[in-house]
py3Dmol code that shows the C-alpha trace and the ligand (Angstrom):
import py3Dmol

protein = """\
ATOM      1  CA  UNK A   1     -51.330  45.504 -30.233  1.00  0.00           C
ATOM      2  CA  UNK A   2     -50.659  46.732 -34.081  1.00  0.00           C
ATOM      3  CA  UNK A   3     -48.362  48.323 -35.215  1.00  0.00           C
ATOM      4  CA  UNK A   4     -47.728  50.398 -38.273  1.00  0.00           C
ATOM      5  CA  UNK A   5     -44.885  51.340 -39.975  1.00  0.00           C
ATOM      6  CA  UNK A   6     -44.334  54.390 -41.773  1.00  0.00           C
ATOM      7  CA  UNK A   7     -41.516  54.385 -44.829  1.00  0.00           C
ATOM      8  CA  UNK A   8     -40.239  56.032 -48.157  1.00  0.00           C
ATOM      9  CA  UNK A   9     -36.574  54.030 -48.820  1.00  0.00           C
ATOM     10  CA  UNK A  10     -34.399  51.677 -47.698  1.00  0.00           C
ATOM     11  CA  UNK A  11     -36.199  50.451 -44.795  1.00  0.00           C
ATOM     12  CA  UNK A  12     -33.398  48.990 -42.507  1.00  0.00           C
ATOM     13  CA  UNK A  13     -35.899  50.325 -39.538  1.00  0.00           C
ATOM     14  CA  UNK A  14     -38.653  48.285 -40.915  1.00  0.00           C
ATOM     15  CA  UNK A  15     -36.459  45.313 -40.906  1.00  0.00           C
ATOM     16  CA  UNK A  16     -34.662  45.948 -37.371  1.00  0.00           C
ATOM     17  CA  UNK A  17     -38.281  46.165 -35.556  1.00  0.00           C
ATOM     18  CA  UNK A  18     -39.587  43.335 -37.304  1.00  0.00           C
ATOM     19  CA  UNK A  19     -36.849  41.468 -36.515  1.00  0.00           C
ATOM     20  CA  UNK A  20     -37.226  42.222 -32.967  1.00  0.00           C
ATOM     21  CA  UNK A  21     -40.871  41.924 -32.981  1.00  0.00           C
ATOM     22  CA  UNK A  22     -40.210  38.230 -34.316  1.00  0.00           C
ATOM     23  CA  UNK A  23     -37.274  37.608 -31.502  1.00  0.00           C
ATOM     24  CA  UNK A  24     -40.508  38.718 -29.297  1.00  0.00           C
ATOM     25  CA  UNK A  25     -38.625  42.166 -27.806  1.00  0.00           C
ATOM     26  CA  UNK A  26     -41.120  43.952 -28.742  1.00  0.00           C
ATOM     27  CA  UNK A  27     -44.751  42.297 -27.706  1.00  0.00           C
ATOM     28  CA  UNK A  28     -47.048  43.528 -31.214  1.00  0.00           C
ATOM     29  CA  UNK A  29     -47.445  42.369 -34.382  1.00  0.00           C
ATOM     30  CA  UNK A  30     -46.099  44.657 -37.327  1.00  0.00           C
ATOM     31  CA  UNK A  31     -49.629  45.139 -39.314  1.00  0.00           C
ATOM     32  CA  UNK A  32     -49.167  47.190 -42.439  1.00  0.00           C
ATOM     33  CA  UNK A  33     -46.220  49.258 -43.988  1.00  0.00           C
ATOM     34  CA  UNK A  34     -47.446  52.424 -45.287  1.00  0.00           C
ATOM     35  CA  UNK A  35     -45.178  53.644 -48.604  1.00  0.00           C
ATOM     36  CA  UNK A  36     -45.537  56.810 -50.038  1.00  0.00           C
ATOM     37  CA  UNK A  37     -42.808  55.568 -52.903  1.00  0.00           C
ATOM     38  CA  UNK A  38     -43.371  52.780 -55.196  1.00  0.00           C
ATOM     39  CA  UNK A  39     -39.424  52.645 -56.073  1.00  0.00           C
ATOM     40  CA  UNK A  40     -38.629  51.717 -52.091  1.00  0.00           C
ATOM     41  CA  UNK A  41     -36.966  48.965 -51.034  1.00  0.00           C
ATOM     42  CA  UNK A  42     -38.963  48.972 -47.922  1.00  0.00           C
ATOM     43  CA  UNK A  43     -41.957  47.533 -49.852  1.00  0.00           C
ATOM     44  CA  UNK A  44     -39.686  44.169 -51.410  1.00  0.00           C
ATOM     45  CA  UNK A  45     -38.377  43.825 -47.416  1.00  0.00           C
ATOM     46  CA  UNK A  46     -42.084  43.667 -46.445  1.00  0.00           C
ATOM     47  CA  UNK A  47     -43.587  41.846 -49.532  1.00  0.00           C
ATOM     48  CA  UNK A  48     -40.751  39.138 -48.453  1.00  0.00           C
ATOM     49  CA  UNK A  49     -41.318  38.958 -44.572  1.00  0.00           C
ATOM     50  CA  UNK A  50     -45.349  38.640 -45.754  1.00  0.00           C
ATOM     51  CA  UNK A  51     -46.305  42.094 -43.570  1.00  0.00           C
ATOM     52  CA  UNK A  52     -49.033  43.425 -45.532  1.00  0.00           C
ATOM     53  CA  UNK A  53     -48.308  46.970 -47.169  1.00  0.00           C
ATOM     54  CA  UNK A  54     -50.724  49.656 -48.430  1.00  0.00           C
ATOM     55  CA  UNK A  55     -48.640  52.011 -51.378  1.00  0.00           C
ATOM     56  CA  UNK A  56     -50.253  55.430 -50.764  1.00  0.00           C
ATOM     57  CA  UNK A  57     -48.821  58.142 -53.585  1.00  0.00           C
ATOM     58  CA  UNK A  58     -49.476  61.987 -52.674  1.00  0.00           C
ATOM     59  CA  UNK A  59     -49.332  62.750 -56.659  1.00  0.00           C
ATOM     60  CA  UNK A  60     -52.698  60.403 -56.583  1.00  0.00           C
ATOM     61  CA  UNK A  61     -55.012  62.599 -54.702  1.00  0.00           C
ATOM     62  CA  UNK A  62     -55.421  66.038 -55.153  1.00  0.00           C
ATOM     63  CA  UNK A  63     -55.561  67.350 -51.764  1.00  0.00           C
ATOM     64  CA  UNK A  64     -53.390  66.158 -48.645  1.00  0.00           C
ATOM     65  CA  UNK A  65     -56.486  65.905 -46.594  1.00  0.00           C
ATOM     66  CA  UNK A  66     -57.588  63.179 -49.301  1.00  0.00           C
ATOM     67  CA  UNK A  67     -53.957  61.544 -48.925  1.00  0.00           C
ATOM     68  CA  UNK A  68     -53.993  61.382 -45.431  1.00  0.00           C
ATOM     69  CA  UNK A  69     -57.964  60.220 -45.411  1.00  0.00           C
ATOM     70  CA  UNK A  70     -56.894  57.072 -47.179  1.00  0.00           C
ATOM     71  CA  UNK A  71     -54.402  56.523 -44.879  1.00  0.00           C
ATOM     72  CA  UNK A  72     -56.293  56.818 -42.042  1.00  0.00           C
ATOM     73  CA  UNK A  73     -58.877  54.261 -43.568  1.00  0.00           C
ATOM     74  CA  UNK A  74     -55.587  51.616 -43.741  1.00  0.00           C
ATOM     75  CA  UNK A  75     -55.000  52.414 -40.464  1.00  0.00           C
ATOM     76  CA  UNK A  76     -58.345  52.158 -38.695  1.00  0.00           C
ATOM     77  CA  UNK A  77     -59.019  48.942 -41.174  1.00  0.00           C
ATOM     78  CA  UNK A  78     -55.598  47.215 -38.935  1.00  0.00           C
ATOM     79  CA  UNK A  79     -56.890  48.468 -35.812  1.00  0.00           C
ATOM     80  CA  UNK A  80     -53.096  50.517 -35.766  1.00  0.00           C
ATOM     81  CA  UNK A  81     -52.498  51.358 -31.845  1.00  0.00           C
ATOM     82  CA  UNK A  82     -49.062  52.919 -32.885  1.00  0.00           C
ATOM     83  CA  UNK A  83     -47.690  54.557 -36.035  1.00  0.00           C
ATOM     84  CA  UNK A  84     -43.868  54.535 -36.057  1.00  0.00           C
ATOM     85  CA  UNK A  85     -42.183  56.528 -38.893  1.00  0.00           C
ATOM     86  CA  UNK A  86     -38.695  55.572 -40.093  1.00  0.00           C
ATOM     87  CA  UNK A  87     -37.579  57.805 -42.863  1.00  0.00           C
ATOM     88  CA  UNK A  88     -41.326  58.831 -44.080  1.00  0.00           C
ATOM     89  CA  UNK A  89     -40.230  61.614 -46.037  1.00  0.00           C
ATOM     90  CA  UNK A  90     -43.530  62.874 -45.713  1.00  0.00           C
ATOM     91  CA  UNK A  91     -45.176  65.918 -43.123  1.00  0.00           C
ATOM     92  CA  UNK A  92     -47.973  64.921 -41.494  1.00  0.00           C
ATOM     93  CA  UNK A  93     -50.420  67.635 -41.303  1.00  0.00           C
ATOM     94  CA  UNK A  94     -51.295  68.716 -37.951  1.00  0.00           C
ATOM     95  CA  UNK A  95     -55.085  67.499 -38.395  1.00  0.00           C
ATOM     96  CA  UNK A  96     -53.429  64.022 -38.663  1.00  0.00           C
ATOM     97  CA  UNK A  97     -50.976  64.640 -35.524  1.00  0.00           C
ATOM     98  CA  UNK A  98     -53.930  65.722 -33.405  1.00  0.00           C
ATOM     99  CA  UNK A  99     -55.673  62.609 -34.187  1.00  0.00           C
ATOM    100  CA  UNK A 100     -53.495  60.355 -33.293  1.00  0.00           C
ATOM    101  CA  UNK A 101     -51.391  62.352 -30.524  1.00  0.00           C
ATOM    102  CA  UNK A 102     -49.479  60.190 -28.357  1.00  0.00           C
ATOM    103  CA  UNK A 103     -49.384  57.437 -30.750  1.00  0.00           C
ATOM    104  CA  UNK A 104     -46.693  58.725 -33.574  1.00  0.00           C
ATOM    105  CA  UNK A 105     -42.852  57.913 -33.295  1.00  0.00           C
ATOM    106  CA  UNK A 106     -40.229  59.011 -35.430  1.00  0.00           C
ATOM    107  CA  UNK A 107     -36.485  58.747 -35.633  1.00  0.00           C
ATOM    108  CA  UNK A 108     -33.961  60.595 -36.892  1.00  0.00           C
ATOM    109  CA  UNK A 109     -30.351  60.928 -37.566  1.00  0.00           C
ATOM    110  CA  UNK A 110     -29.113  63.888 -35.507  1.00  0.00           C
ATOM    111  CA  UNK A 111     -29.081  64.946 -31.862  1.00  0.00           C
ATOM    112  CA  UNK A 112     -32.402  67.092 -32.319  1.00  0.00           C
ATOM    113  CA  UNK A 113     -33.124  69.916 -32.513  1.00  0.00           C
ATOM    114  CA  UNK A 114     -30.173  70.332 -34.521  1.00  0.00           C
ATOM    115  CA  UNK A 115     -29.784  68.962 -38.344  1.00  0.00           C
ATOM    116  CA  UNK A 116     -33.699  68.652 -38.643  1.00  0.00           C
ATOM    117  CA  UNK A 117     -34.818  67.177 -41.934  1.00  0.00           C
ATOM    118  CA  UNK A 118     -33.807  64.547 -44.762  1.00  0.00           C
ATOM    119  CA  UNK A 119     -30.154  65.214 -45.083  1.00  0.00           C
ATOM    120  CA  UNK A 120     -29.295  65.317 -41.552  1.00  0.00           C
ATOM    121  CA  UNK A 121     -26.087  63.128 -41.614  1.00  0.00           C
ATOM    122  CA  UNK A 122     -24.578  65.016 -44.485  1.00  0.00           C
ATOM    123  CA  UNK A 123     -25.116  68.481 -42.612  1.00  0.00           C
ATOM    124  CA  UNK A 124     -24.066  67.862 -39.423  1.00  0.00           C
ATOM    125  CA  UNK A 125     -20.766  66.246 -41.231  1.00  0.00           C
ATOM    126  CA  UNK A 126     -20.122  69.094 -43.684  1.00  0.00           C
ATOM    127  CA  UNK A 127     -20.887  71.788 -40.525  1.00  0.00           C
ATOM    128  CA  UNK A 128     -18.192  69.791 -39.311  1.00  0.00           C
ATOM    129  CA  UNK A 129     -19.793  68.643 -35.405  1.00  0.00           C
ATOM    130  CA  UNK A 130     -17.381  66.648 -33.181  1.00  0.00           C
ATOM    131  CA  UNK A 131     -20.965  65.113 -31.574  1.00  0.00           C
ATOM    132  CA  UNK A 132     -23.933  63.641 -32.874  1.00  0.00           C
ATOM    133  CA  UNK A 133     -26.150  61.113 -32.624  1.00  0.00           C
ATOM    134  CA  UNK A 134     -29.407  59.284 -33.052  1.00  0.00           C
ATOM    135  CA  UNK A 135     -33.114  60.749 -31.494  1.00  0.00           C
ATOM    136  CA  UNK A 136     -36.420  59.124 -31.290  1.00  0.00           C
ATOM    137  CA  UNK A 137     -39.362  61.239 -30.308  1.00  0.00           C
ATOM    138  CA  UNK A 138     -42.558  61.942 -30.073  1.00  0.00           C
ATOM    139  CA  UNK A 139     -44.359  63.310 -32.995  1.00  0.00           C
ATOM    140  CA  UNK A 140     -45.895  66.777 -33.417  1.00  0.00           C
ATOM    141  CA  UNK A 141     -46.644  68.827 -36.066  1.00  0.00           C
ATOM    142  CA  UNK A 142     -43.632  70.554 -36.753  1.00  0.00           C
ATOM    143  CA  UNK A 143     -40.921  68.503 -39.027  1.00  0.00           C
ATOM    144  CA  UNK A 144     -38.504  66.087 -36.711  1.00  0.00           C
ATOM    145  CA  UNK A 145     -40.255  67.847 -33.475  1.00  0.00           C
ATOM    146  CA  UNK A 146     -41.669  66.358 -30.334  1.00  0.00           C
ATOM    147  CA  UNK A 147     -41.130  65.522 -27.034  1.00  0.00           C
ATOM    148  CA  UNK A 148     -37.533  63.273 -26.777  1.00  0.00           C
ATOM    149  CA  UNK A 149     -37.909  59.618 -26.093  1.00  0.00           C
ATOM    150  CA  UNK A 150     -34.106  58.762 -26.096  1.00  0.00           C
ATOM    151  CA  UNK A 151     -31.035  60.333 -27.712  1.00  0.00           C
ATOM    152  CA  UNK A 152     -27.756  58.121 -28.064  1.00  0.00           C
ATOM    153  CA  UNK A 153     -24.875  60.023 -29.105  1.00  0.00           C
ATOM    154  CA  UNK A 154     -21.752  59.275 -31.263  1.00  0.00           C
ATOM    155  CA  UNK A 155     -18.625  61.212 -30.941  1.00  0.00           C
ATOM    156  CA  UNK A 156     -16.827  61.948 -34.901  1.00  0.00           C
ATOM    157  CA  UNK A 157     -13.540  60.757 -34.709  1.00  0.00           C
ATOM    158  CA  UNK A 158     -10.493  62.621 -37.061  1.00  0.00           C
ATOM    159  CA  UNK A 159     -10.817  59.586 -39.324  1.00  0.00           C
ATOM    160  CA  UNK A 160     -14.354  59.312 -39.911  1.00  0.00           C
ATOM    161  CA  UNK A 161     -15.659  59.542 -43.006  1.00  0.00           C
ATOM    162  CA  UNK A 162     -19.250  60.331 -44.207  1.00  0.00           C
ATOM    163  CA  UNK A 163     -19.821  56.665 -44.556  1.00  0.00           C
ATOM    164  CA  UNK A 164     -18.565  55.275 -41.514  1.00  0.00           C
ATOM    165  CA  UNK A 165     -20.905  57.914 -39.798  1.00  0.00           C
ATOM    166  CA  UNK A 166     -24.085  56.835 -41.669  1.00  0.00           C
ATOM    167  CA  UNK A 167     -23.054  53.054 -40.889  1.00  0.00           C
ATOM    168  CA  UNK A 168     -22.267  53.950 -37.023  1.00  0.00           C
ATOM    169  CA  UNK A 169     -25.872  56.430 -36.635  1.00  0.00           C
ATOM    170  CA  UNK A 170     -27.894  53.322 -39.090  1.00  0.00           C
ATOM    171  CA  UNK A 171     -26.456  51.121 -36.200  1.00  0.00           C
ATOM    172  CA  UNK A 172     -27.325  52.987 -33.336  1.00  0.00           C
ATOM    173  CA  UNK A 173     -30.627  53.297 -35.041  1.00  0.00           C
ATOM    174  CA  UNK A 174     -31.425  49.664 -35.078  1.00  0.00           C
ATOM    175  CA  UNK A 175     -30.609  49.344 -31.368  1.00  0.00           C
ATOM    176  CA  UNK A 176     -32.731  51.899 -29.991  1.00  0.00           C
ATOM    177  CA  UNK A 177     -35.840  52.549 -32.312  1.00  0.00           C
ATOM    178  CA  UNK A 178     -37.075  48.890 -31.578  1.00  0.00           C
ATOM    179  CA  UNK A 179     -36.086  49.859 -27.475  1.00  0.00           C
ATOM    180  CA  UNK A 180     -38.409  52.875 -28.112  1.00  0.00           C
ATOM    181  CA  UNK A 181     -41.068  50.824 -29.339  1.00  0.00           C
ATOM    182  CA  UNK A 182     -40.673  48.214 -26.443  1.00  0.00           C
ATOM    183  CA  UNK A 183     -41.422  50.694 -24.225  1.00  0.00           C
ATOM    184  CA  UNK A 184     -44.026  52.577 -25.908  1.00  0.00           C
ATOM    185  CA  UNK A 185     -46.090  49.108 -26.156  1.00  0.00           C
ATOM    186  CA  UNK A 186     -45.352  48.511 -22.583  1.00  0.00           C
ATOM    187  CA  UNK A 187     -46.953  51.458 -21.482  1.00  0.00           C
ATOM    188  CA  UNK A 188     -43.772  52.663 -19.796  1.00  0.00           C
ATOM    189  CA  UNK A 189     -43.825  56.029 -21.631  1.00  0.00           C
ATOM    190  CA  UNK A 190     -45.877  59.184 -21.585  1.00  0.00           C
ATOM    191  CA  UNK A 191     -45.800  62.185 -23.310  1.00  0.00           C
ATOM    192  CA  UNK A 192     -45.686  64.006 -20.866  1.00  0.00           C
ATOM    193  CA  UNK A 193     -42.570  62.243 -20.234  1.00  0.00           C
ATOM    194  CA  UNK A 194     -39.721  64.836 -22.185  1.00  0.00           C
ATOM    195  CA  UNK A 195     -36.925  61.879 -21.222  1.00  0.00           C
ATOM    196  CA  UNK A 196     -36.487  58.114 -20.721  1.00  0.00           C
ATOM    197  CA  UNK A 197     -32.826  57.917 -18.652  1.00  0.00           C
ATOM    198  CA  UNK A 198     -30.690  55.261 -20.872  1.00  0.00           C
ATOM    199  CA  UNK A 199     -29.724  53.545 -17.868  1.00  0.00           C
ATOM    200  CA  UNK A 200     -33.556  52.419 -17.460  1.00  0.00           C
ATOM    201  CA  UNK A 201     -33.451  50.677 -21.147  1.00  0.00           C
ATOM    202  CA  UNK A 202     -29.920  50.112 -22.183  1.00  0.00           C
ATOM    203  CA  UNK A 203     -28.498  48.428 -19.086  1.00  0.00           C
TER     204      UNK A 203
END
"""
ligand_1 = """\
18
GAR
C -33.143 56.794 -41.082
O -31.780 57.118 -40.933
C -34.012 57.778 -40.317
O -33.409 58.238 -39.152
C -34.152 58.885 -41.325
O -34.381 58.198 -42.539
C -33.596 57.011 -42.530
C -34.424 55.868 -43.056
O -33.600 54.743 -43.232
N -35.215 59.772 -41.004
C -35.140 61.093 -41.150
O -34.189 61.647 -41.659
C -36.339 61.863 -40.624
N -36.136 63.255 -40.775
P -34.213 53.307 -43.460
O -35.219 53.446 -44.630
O -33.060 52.437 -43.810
O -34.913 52.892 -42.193
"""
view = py3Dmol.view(width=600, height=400)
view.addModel(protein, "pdb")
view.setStyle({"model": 0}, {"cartoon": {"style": "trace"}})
view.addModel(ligand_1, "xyz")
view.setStyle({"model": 1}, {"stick": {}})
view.zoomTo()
view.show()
């Protein structure tokens, strides 16, 4: 089974599921890191662990259907069973969904549906929420929208800062999005599925 992972930054996803693909949690191989950004970190963390990456820039093709079609070429030249996106700062059209429906994951910072897109940490802090949390779902073509896979939340204590809730959510984040994945390459989840009960995974 391959696996591709979608990234634009840091890439602390990229290296938590590698990691547990190499402790053998998750039973796949990591085949190709697809960057949008040449600047990420993601791409050193990959050039180092020897996963093969494939820099795509939108401001190269003219079109997003040509973006996407070289993408799609990566992809089918890896055999890719699963696309997982962590922090892809990039919508996927919904020609692109369609085609591979089922078989897109994403993450993201906030108990979806609220605090959807790139600043999601920062905006549920300044609104000032006493809950939130970490979601992984199922993607479809709206932005940080799909069918929930698990949601782990975090209470905000009085003396959290900004910081120690990005560390806390980024640590949450490493826990579950490789659990996700586990199951997803397991064949344990369907889309039709809207929730996996934590007890099944986390216990
Ligand atoms: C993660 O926090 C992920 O949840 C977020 O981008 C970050 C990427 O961090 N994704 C979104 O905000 C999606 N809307 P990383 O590069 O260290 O994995």
């Amino acid at each position: 089974m391959n696996i591709a992972v979608f990234a634009s930054g840091r890439g602390s996803n990229f290296s938590a599921i590698l990691k547990a693909i190499k402790k053998g949690v998750i039973k796949a191989d990591l085949s190709l890191l697809i960057c949008d950004n040449p600047k990420a970190a993601v791409l050193t963390a990959a050039a180092r662990a020897g996963i093969k990456s494939a820099l795509v820039k939108r401001q190269d093709f003219t079109h997003k259907e040509e973006f996407e079609n070289r993408i799609i070429q990566c992809l089918e030249e890896e055999k890719i069973d699963l696309i997982v996106l962590a922090g892809f700062m990039r919508i996927l059209s919904p020609e692109f969904v369609q085609k591979y429906k089922g078989r897109i994951l994403n993450i993201h910072p906030a108990l979806l549906p609220s605090f959807k897109g790139a600043h999601a940490i920062k905006d549920a802090y300044e609104y000032g929420v006493k809950l939130t949390g970490v979601t992984v779902h199922f993607v479809d073509e709206e932005m940080d929208h799909g069918p929930i896979i698990l949601q782990v939340p975090l209470r905000i204590k009085e003396n959290d800062t900004l910081e120690s809730i990005e560390r806390k959510l980024h640590k949450i984040e490493h826990k579950i999005y490789p659990q996700a994945i586990k199951l997803w390459t397991e064949g344990k989840l369907k889309l039709s599925q809207r929730v996996v009960m934590l007890k099944d995974i986390l216990s």
